[in-house]
Residue, then its C-alpha position, 0 to 999 in steps of 0.5 A: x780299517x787296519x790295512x788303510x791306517x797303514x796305509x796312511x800311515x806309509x804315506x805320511x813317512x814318504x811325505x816326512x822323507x820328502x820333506x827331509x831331502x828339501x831341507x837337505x838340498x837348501x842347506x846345500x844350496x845355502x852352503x855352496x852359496x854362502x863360499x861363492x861356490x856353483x852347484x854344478x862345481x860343487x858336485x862336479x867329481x872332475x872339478x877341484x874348488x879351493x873352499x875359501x879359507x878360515x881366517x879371521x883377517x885378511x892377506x895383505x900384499x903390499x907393491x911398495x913404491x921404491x922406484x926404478x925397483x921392486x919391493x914386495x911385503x906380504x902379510x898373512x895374520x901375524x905372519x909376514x914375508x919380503x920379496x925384494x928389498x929395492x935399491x941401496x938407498x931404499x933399505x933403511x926406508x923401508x926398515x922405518x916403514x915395517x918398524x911403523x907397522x909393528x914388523x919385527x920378524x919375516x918368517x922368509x926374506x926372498x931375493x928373487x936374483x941378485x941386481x942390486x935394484x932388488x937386493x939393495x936394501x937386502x942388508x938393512x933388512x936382515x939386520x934390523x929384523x929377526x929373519x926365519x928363512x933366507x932364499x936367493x937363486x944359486x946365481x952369484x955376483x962379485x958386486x958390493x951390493x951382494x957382498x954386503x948381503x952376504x955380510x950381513x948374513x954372516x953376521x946374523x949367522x942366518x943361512x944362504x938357502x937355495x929353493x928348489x923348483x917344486x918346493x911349498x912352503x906355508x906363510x899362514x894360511x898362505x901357500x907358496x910354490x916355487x916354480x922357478x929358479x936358475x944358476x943363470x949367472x949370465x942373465x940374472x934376470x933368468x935366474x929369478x926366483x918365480x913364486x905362486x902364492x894360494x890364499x883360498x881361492x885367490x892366486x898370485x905370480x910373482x915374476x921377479x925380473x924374469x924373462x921371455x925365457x923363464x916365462x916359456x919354461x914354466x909355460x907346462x905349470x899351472x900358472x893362472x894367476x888372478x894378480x900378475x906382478x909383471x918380470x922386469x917392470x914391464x920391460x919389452x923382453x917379458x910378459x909375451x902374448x902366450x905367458x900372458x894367455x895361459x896366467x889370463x889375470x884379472x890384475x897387473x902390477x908394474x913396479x916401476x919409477x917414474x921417467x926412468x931412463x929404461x922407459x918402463x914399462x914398454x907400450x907393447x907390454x902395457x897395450x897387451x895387458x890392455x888388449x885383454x881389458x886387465x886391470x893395470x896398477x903401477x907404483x910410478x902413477x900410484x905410489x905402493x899399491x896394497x891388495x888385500x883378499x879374504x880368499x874370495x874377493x880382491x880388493x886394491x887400494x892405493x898409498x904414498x909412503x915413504x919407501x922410495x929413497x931414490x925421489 
C-alpha cells in the first residue's frame, strides 16, 4: 500500500509540473501577443525585434506645409527636434506656429544642406528658441540666406556642428542615426544630411534633397524605412526604382508647393511609388501632414496651418 501512495503521489507532482509549463507558455503567448510580436520571431535566435517602447505618449512628426520647401518638426514627450526650416518668408511663420504649441526649445536643429528653400527660416529659429545642438553638412555657400544663418549663430554663441556618418544621437526615446553627409559643395543636394529615425519598432528616412547619387552610396546601410520623405520633393533625379526596393516603405511624403514652376513632384516618381501601392502624403494637396506612433502603430492626419509664407 506504501509503494502505490507513492506512486500516486509521483503522478500527481507530474500533472502539477504539467500543469506549470501551460501556465508558462500562455503567459508567453499572451505576452508576445500583447507587443504585436510572432512566436516564431520571439524564440527566433537569428531574428532581433525591436520590443515596442515604454512611453506614455506618442512620437509626433510634423511635414509642415511651407510650399516649394521642406520643414520637418519632431516631437518626442517633451522633447523636440527641427529638420529644415523653409524658405526666407517661412520662418517668422513658423516661430509663431511652435510658440502656439508651447516649443521654447529644440534640443537639435538640422539644416540638411544649405538652399535656402530649407535654411530659409533657419535664422528665425535660432533666435526666438534656446537651441541644444546645431548640425549642417560641411558644405559652404556665399548666399545671404547662410550668412545670415551663420549671424545668428554667432550671435547666440551656438556651435557650427558637422555630424558624421556613423553617429546615434537620442531625441527621447527616439533614435537617430546619420547615414549620410558630404562636403559636396558643387551639388548641395548631395550633400544632404540623410537621417533614420527608430521609435520602437516604427522607422523613418529622411532624405533631405538628396539624390540618385546619395541614394546609391547608402544603398549597403539598413535603410528600411516604414515613412519615406522623399529627397528632392519628389524630383525626377531621386527616389530610383532600386533605393525604392531596398526602403520597401509603407508611406511616402512629398514636401512640395503647389503649381511649382519645378513640376514636382515627377509622374515617374509618384507612378513608382504607386506601382509598389505606397501610400502618398503631399503638403501641396494636404497642407502639413502629422504622423503620430506609439512604436507599433502609425497613424497620418492631415492640417492647414499657417506656416507657409509664400501662399
Amino acid at each position: 500500500m506504501a509503494y502505490r501512495r507513492r506512486r500516486r503521489r509521483k503522478r500527481k507532482f507530474n500533472i502539477d509540473k504539467l500543469k506549470v509549463i501551460i501556465v508558462l507558455i500562455l503567459f508567453a503567448i499572451c505576452y508576445y501577443n500583447k507587443y504585436g510580436l510572432s512566436l516564431s520571431a520571439a524564440f527566433s535566435e537569428e531574428e532581433s525585434t525591436v520590443v515596442p517602447v515604454s512611453t506614455s505618449g506618442n512620437l509626433e512628426v510634423e511635414f509642415l506645409d511651407v510650399g516649394q520647401a521642406d520643414s520637418i518638426l519632431i516631437r518626442d514627450n517633451g522633447k523636440n527636434m527641427i529638420i529644415d526650416a523653409g524658405n526666407n518668408e517661412d520662418g517668422k511663420k513658423l516661430v509663431e506656429y511652435f510658440k502656439s504649441l508651447g516649443i521654447t526649445r529644440f534640443e537639435y536643429v538640422i539644416g540638411t544642406h544649405a538652399h535656402e528653400d530649407h535654411i530659409g527660416g533657419m535664422d528665425d529659429i535660432i533666435k526666438n528658441f534656446e537651441v541644444g545642438h546645431f548640425y549642417m553638412p560641411d558644405a559652404y555657400t556665399t548666399t545671404i540666406t547662410f550668412e545670415e544663418v551663420l549671424d545668428a549663430l554667432d550671435a547666440k554663441q551656438l556651435k557650427f556642428e558637422i555630424p558624421k556618418i556613423g553617429e546615434t544621437f537620442t531625441l527621447n526615446n527616439a533614435v537617430i542615426d546619420v547615414l549620410y553627409t558630404e562636403d559636396n559643395s558643387a551639388n548641395l543636394n548631395d550633400s544632404s544630411i540623410v537621417l533614420k529615425l527608430t521609435y520602437g519598432n516604427v522607422k523613418f528616412l529622411f532624405m533631405g534633397d538628396a539624390e540618385s547619387k546619395t541614394e546609391k552610396s547608402i544603398l549597403e546601410q539598413d535603410i528600411k524605412a516604414d515613412v519615406l520623405k522623399l529627397g528632392h520633393h519628389g524630383s525626377s533625379y531621386a527616389t530610383t526604382l532600386g533605393f525604392l526596393n531596398k526602403v520597401d516603405p509603407k508611406y511616402a511624403v512629398i514636401e512640395v508647393g503647389k503649381n511649382n514652376s519645378y513640376h514636382h513632384p515627377h509622374p515617374s516618381t509618384l507612378n513608382k511609388l504607386k506601382n509598389k501601392n505606397i501610400t502618398i502624403y503631399r503638403t501641396d494637396e494636404n497642407g502639413t501632414i502629422i504622423c503620430q506612433t506609439d512604436g507599433v502603430n502609425i497613424n497620418f492626419n492631415t492640417i492647414n496651418t499657417d506656416t507657409n509664407g509664400g501662399s
